[in-house]
N, C-alpha and C positions, 0 to 999 in steps of 0.2 A: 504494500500500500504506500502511495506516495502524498503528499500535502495535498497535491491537488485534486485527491479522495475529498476529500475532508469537508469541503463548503458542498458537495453534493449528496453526501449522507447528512450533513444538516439541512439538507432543502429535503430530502426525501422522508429523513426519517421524523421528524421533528418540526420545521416548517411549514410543510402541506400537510401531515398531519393536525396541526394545531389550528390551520386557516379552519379547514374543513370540522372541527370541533366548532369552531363558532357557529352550525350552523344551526345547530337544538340548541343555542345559548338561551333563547328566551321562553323558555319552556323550563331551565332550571332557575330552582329558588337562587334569589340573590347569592345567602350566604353559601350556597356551594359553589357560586362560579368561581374557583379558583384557578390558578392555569393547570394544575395536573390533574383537574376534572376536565378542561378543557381538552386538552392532549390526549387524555382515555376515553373519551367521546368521539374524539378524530378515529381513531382507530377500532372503535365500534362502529363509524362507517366506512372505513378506507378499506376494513378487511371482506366485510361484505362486498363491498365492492367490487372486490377479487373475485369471491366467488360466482357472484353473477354475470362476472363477464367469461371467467374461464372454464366455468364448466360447458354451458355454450360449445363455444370454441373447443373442446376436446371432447365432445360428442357428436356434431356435426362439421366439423373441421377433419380433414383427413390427411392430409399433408401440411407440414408448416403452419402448425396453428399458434405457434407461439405468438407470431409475427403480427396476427388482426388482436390476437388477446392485448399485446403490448400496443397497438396504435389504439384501440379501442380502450382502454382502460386508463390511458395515460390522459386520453380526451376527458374521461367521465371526471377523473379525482381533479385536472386543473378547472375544468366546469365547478368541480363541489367545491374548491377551495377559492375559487374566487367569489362565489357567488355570497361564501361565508364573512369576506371581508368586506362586499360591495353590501350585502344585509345589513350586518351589524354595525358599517358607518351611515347605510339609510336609516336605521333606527337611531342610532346615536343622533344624528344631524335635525331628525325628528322629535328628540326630546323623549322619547318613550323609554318612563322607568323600568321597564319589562325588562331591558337589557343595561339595565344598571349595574356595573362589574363596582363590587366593593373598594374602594382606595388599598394600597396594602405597600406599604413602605418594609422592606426588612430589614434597616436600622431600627425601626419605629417598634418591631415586630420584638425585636432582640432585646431591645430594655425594657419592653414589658414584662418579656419573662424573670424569674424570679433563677436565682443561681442554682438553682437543684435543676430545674429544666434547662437551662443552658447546659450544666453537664451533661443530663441525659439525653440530649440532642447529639450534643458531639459525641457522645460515646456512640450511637448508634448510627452517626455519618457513619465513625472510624469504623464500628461494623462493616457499612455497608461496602465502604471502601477498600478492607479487606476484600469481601466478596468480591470484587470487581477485582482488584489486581490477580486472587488464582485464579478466579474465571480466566484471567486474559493469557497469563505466567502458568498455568498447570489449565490449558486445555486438555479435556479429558474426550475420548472417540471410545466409540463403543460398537457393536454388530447394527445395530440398527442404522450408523448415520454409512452403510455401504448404500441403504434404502433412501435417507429423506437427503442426506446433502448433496449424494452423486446422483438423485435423481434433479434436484435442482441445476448442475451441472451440466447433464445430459441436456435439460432443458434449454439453456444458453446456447449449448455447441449446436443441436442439432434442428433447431426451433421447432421441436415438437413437444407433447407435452402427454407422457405415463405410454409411447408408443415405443421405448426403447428401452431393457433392459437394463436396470443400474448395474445389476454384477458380474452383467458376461458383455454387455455393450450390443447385444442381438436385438435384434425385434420381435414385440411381442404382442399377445392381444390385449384390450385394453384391462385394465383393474381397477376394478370396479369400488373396491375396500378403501384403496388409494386415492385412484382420479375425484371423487368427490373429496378430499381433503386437501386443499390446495395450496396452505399456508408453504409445500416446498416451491410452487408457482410463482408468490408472491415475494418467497427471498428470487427466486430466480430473478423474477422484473425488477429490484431493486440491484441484485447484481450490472442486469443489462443497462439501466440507466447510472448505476455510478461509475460503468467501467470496472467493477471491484469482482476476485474470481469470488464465487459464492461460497467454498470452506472459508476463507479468508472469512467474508461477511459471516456466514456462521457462528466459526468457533471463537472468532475475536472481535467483531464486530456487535452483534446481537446482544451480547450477556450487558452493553452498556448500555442499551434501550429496554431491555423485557423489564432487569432485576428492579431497575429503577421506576419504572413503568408498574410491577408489582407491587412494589411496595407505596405507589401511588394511592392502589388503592388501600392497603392496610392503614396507610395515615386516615384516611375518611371512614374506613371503618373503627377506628379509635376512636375520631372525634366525635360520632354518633353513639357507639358504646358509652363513651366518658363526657361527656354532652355538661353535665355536673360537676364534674373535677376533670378539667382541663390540660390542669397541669400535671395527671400522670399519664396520658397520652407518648412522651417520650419515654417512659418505664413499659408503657403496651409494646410501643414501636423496638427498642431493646430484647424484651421479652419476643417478638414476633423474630426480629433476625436471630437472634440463640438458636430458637428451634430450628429456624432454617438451616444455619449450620450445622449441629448436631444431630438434625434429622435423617443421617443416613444410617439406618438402621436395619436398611434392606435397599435392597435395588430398586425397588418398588414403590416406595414412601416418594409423595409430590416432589417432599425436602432434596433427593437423592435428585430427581429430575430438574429441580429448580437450579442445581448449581451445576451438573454436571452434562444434562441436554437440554440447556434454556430454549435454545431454536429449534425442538421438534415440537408437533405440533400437540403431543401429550404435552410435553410440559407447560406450553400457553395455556393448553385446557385448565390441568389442573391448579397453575399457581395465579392465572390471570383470570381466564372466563368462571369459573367458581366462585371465585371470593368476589369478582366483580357484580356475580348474581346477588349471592348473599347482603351486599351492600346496596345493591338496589333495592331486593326485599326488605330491608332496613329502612331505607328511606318510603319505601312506599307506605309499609303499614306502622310510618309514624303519624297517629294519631291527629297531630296537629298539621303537618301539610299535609296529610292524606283531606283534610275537608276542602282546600284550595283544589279546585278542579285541572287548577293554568298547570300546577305544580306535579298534580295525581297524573298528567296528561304524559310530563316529556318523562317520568319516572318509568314509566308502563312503552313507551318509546325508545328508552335505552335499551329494555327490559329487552324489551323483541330485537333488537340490533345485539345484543348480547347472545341470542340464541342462536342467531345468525353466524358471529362468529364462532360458536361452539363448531356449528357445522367444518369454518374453514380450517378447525384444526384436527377433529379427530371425531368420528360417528359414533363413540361410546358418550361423550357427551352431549351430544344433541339428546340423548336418552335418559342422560341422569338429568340435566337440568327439570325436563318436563317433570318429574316423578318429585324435585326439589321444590320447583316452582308448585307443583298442585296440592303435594301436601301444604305450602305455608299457605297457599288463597284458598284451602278448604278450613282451617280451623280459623281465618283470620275473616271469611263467614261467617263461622259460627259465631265467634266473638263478636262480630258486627252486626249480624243478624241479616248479613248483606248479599243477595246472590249475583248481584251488579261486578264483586270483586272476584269470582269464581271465572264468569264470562270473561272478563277481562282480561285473567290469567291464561283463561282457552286460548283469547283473541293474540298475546302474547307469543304463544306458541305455535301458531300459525306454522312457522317456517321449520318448526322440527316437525310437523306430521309431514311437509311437503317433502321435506330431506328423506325422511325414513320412506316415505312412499315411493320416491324418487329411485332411492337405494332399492328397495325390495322389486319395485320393477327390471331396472335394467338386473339386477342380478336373476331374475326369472327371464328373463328376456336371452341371455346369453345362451 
């Protein structure tokens, strides 16, 4: 990788990401527009994205489908990210509190806190930090990345897309398990547009967007937890990196996938698209904005852009979410007395019975 990497994975990964999060900005409650809601918003549409342009194209596309997947998808995200920018300075220019982003100074931020939370802040960058230099300094490869990294590779070289054998380099029929999971597609496009080979992007590149990106949401899950004592949020946050660390206890454990195969598409499942649901059902069946409609609306919005990405990572999730998601809008019913939150949660779900019907056909179909 050379410097001139470097301003292109911040336009890609981070930049158009972030425009395109502005675009459900006014549909979240004020006090969550933060920017690292804003950025995991981005990418609850950017990843969807993917997959509705690429499955498309690797089902009816038979030769070189990479080629219409990457002009066609690169069309849709700069369409989503400009329109994200040109919205929210027409709403801005219009005066409309809806997209009222909170002031937030981080001098101003730092002397509020009290010297316990300053420690435990920095103790838990240095965590994080740690994390990040093995990830980068003790890349770890394993049997599976001969499947997702070198299929992303193939993907580049030969601009096809699940029609070429990651381990013997031959041609083969399509797969089916695989081709709907598309998240190794999506590094591929981000390879092709920053010039970058895709192990590179992988094994050293990725772990500096997911880990941080995860732990995005773990802060917002804290501060909804600890909503009342604020100031031990950086003792949750501590607490949340330990386990991650220590969490290899098996090969199997999310922990063991979060640090050692950030960029498969289990591991987004389980350390990103999980905890991102969980936090949505936090926010939705809180009480008090649950009565605000404006608020119930872009909550139930993520919700479903959420399941969506389940799909672009791995069909085992597209399954557990729905099963997550019904049981909390069946008791969260009954407590309400409300069958309006049941329907909703269906309505939510929409794209995992599509995905699963989707999958159960073409594999009866073959």
């Amino acid at each position: 990788m050379t410097i001139l990497h470097i301003p292109l994975l911040i336009l890609w990964l981070l930049l158009i990401p972030f425009c395109i999060g502005l675009l459900p900005l006014r549909w979240i409650p004020r006090e969550n527009r933060r920017g690292g809601v804003i950025l995991v918003a981005g990418y609850l549409i950017l990843l969807p994205l993917c997959w509705l342009v690429a499955v498309p194209c690797i089902l009816f596309v038979k030769y070189d489908s990479f080629i219409p997947m990457v002009i066609i998808y690169t069309v849709l995200i700069l369409i989503a990210a400009t329109a994200g920018v040109c919205l929210t300075l027409w709403f801005w220019k219009k005066g409309n509190p809806i997209l009222e982003i909170p002031k937030f100074s981080i001098s101003d931020w730092i002397q509020n806190l009290s010297w316990e939370e300053k420690i435990g802040w920095l103790i838990f960058l240095g965590l994080v930090g740690f994390q990040l230099y093995k990830a980068f300094t003790l890349a770890s490869f394993d049997g599976d990345d001969a499947e997702y990294v070198a299929q992303s590779l193939v993907t580049v070289e030969s601009d096809t897309m699940y029609l070429i054998l990651p381990y013997t380099g031959g041609t083969t029929s399509l797969d089916i398990r695989h081709a709907l999971a598309v998240l190794p597609i999506w590094i591929a496009f981000i390879g092709k547009m920053t010039g970058l080979h895709t192990t590179i992007l992988s094994h050293s590149i990725l772990p500096f967007l997911l880990l941080p990106l995860t732990y995005m949401v773990y802060v917002e899950i804290g501060r909804h937890l600890l909503k009342k004592k604020p100031e031990q949020v950086p003792g949750f946050m501590i607490l949340i990196a330990l386990l991650q660390m220590f969490g290899n206890v098996s090969i199997y454990t999310n922990e063991t996938f979060f640090l050692t195969r950030t960029w498969q598409g289990k591991a987004v499942a389980a350390n990103f698209v999980i905890p991102m649901t969980i936090l949505l059902l936090l926010w939705i069946f809180d009480r008090k904005k649950s009565q605000k409609n404006s608020h119930a609306a872009g909550f139930w919005i993520l919700l479903c852009l959420t399941n969506m990405t389940a799909g672009v990572c791995t069909s085992m999730v597209v399954f557990l979410n729905v099963m997550m998601i019904g049981a909390a809008a069946f008791w969260l019913m009954v407590a309400d007395r409300k069958l309006s939150i049941l329907i909703k949660a269906g309505m939510a779900c929409i794209p995992n019975a599509v995905y699963m019907l989707l999958y159960l056909f073409l594999q009866v179909g073959k």
